[in-house]
C-alpha atoms as an extended CHARMM CRD file, in Angstrom:
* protein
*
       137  EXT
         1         1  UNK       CA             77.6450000000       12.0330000000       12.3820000000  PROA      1               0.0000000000
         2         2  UNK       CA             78.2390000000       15.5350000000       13.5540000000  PROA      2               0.0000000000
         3         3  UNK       CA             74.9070000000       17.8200000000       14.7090000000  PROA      3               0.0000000000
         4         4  UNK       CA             75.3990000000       21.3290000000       15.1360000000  PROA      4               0.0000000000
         5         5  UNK       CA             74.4910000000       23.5690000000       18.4110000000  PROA      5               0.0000000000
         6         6  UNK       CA             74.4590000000       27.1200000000       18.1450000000  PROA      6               0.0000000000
         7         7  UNK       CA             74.7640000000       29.6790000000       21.0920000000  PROA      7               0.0000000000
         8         8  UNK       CA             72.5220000000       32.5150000000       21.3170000000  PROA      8               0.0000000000
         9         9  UNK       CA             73.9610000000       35.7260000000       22.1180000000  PROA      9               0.0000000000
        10        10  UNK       CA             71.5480000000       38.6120000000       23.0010000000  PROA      10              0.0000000000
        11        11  UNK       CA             72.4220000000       42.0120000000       22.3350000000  PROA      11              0.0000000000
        12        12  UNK       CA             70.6820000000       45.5200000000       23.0680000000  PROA      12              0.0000000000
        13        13  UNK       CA             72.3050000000       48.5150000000       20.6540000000  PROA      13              0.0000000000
        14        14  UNK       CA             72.8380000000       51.3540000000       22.2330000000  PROA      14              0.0000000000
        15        15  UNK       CA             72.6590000000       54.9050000000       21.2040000000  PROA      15              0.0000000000
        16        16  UNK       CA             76.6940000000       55.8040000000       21.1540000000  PROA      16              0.0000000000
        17        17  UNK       CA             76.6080000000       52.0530000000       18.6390000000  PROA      17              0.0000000000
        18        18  UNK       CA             77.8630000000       50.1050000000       21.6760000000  PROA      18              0.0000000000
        19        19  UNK       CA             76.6080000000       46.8310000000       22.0110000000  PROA      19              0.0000000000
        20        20  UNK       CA             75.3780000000       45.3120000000       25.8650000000  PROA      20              0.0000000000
        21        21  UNK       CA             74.9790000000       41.9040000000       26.0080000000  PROA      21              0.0000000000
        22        22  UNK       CA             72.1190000000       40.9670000000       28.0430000000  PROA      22              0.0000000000
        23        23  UNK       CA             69.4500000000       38.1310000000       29.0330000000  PROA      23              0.0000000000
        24        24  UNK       CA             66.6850000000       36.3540000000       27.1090000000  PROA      24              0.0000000000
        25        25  UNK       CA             64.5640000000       37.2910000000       30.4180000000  PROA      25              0.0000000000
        26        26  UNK       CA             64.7340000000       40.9670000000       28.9010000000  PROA      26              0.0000000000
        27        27  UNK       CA             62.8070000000       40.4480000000       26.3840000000  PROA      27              0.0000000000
        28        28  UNK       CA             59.1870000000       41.9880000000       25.8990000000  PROA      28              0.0000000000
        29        29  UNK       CA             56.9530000000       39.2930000000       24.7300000000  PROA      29              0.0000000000
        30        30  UNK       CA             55.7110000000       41.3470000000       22.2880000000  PROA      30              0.0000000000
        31        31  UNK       CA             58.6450000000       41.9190000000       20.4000000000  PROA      31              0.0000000000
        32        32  UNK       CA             58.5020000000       40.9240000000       16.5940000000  PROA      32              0.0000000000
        33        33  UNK       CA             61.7560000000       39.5050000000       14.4590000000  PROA      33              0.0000000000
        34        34  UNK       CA             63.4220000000       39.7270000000       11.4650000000  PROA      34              0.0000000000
        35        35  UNK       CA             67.0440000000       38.9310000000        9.5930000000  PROA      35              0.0000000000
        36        36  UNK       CA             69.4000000000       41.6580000000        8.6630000000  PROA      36              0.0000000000
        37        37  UNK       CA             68.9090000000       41.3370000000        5.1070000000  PROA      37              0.0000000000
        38        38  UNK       CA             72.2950000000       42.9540000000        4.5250000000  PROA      38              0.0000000000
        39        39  UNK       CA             75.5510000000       44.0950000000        5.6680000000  PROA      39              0.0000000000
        40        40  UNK       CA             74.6820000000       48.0490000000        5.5760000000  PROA      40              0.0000000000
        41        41  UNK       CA             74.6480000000       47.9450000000        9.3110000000  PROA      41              0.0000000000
        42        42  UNK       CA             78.1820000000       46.0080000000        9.6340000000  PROA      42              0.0000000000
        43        43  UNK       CA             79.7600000000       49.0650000000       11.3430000000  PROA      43              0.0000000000
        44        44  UNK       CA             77.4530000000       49.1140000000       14.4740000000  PROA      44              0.0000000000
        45        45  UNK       CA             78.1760000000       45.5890000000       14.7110000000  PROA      45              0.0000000000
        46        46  UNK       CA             75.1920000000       44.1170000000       13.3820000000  PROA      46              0.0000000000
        47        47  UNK       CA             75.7010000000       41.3460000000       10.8170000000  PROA      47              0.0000000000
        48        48  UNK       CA             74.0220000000       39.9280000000        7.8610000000  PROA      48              0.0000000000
        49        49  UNK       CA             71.2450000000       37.1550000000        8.8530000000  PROA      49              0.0000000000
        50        50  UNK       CA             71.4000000000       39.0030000000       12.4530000000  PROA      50              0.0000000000
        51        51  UNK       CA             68.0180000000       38.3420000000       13.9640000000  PROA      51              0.0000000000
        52        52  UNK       CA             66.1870000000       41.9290000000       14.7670000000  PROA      52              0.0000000000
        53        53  UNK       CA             63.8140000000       42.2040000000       17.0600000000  PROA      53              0.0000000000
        54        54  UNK       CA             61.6240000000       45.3840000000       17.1660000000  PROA      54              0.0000000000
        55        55  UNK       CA             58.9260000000       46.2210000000       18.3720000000  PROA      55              0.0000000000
        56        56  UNK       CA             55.9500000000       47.9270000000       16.3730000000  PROA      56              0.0000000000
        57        57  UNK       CA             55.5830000000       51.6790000000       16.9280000000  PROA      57              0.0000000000
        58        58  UNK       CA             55.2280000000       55.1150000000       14.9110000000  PROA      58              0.0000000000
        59        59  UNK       CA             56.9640000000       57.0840000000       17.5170000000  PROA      59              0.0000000000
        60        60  UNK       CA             60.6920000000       57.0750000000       16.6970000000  PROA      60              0.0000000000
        61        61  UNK       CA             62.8950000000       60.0260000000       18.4390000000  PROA      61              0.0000000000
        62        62  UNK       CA             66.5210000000       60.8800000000       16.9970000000  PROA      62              0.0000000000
        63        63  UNK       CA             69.1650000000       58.3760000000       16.9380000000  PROA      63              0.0000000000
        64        64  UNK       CA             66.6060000000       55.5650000000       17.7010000000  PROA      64              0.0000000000
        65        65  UNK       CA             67.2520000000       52.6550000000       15.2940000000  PROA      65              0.0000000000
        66        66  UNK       CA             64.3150000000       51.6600000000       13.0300000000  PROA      66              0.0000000000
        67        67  UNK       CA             63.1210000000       49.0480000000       11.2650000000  PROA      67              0.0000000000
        68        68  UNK       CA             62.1860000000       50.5820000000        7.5120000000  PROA      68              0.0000000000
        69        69  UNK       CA             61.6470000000       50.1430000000        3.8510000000  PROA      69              0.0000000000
        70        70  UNK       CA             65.0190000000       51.1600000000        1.7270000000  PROA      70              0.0000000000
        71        71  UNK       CA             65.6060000000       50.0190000000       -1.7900000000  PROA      71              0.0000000000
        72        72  UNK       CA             61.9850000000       47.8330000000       -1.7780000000  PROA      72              0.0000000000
        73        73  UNK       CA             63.0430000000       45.7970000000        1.1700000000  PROA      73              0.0000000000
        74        74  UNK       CA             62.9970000000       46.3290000000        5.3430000000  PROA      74              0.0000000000
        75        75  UNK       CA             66.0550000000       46.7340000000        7.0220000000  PROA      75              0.0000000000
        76        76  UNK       CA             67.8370000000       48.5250000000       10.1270000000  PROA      76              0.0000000000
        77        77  UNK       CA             68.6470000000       52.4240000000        9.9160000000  PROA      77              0.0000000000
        78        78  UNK       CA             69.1550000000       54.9040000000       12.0430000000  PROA      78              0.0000000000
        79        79  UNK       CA             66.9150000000       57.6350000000       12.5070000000  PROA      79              0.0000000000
        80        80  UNK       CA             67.9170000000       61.3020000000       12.3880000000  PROA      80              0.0000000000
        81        81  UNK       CA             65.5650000000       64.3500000000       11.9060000000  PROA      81              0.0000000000
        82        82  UNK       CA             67.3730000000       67.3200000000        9.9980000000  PROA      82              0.0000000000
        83        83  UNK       CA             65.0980000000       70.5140000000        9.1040000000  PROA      83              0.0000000000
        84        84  UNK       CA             61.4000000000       70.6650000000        8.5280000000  PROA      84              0.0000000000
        85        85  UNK       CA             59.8490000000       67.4820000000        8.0020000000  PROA      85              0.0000000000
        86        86  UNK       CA             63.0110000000       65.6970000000        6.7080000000  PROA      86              0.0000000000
        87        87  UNK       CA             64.3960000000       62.6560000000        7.7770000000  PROA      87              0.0000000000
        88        88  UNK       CA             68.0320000000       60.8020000000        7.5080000000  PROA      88              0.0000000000
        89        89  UNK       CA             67.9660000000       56.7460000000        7.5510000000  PROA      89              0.0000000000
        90        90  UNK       CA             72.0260000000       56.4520000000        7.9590000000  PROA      90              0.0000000000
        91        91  UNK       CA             73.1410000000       53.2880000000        7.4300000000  PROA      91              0.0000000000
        92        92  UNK       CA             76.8360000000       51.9050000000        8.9190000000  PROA      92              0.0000000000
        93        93  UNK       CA             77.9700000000       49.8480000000        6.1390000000  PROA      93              0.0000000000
        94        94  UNK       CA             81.3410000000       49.7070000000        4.8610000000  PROA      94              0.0000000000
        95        95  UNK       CA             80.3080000000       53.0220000000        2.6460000000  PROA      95              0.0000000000
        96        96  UNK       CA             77.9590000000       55.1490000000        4.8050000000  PROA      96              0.0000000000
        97        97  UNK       CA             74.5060000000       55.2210000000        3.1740000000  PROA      97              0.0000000000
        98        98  UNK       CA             71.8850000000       58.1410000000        3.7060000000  PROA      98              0.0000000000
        99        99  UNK       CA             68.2120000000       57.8090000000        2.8000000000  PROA      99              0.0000000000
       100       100  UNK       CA             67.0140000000       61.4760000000        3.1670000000  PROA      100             0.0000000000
       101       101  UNK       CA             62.9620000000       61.5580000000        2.4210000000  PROA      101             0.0000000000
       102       102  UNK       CA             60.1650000000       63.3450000000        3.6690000000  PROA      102             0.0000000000
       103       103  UNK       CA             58.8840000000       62.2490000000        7.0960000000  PROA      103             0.0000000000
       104       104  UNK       CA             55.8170000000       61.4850000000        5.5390000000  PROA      104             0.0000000000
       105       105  UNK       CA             57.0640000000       59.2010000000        2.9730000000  PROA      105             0.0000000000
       106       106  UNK       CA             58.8670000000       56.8620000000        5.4940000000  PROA      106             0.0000000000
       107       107  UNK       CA             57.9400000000       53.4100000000        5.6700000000  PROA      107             0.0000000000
       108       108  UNK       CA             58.8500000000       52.5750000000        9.2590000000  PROA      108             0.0000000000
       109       109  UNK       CA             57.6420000000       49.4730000000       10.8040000000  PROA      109             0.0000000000
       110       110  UNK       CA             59.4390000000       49.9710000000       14.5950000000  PROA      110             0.0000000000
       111       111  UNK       CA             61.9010000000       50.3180000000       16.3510000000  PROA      111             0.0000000000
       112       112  UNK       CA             64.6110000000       48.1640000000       17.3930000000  PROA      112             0.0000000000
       113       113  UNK       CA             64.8160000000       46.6890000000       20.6830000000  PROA      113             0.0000000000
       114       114  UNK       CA             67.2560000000       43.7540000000       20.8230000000  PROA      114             0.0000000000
       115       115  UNK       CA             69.5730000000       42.0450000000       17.9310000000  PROA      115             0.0000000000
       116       116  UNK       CA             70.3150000000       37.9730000000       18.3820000000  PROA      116             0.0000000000
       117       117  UNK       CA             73.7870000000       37.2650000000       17.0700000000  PROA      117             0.0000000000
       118       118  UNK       CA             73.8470000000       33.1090000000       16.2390000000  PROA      118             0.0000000000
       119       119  UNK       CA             77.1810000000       31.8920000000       16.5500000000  PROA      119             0.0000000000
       120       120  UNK       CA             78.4230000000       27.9210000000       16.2710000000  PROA      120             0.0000000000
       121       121  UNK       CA             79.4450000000       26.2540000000       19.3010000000  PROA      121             0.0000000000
       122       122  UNK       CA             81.2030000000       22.9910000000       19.6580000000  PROA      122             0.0000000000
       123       123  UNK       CA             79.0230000000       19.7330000000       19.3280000000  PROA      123             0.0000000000
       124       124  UNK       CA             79.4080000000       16.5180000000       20.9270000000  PROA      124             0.0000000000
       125       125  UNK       CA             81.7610000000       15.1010000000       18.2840000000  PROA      125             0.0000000000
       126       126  UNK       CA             84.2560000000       18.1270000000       18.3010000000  PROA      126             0.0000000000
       127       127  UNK       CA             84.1830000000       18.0120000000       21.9320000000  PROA      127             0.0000000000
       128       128  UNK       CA             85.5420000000       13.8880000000       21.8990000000  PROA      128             0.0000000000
       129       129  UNK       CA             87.6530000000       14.3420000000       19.0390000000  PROA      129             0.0000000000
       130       130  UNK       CA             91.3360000000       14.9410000000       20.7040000000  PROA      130             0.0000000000
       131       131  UNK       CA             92.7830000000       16.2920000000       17.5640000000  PROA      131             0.0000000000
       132       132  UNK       CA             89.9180000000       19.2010000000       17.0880000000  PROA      132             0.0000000000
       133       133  UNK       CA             90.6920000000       22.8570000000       18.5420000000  PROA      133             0.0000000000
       134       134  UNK       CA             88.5250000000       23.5600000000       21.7720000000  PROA      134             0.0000000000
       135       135  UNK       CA             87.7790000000       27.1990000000       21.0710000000  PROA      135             0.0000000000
       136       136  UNK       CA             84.3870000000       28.2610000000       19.6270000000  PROA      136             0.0000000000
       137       137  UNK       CA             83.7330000000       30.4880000000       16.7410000000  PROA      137             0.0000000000
């Protein structure tokens, strides 16, 4: 019987669409989560079924990345004014999306604070099997 163990890795985005891994002890407790519903953000490195974790706010500067309703669903963006009260959500999937609307039309639920990557580790059996690869994926 084989159980499988998955290894958390915690990352913060940041604005140049880096990635910094960092500590569960960095987290606010506050913080609310969410799966990537899609690969739109695949470019910045964050995957489908990605947890998000945002925290609720209506204060959003440019470049922060935002938690919003696109197509009838929530998903990541980022945020960038342009003239007026016009806003871009730019998404980094394999085609760059734009969302251009009215500021006062956005549906914007927070911002983003962390995103939890889930990745498989080894269990138990793999690990006393002699003729299984040691590397995890």
């Amino acid at each position: 019987m084989s159980n499988d163990f998955f290894e958390l890795k915690v990352f913060k985005i940041m604005p140049d669409l880096t990635k910094i891994e960092c500590g569960l002890d960095n987290f606010d407790i506050m913080l609310h989560q969410m799966k990537m519903p899609d690969d739109s953000m695949i470019r910045a490195s964050v995957n489908k079924d990605d947890i998000l974790c945002f925290s609720k706010s209506s204060n959003f500067a440019d470049g922060d990345f935002v938690i919003c309703m696109v197509d009838e669903r929530y998903t990541l963006r980022q945020y960038r004014e342009l003239s007026g009260d016009r806003i871009d959500l730019v998404s980094y999937g394999l085609s760059t999306g734009h969302h251009v609307i009215d500021k006062s039309d956005a549906d914007i639920m927070g911002k983003l604070s962390y995103v939890m990557e889930m990745g498989k580790a080894l269990d138990i059996d793999d690990l006393l099997d002699p003729d299984k690869p040691k590397i995890l994926n």
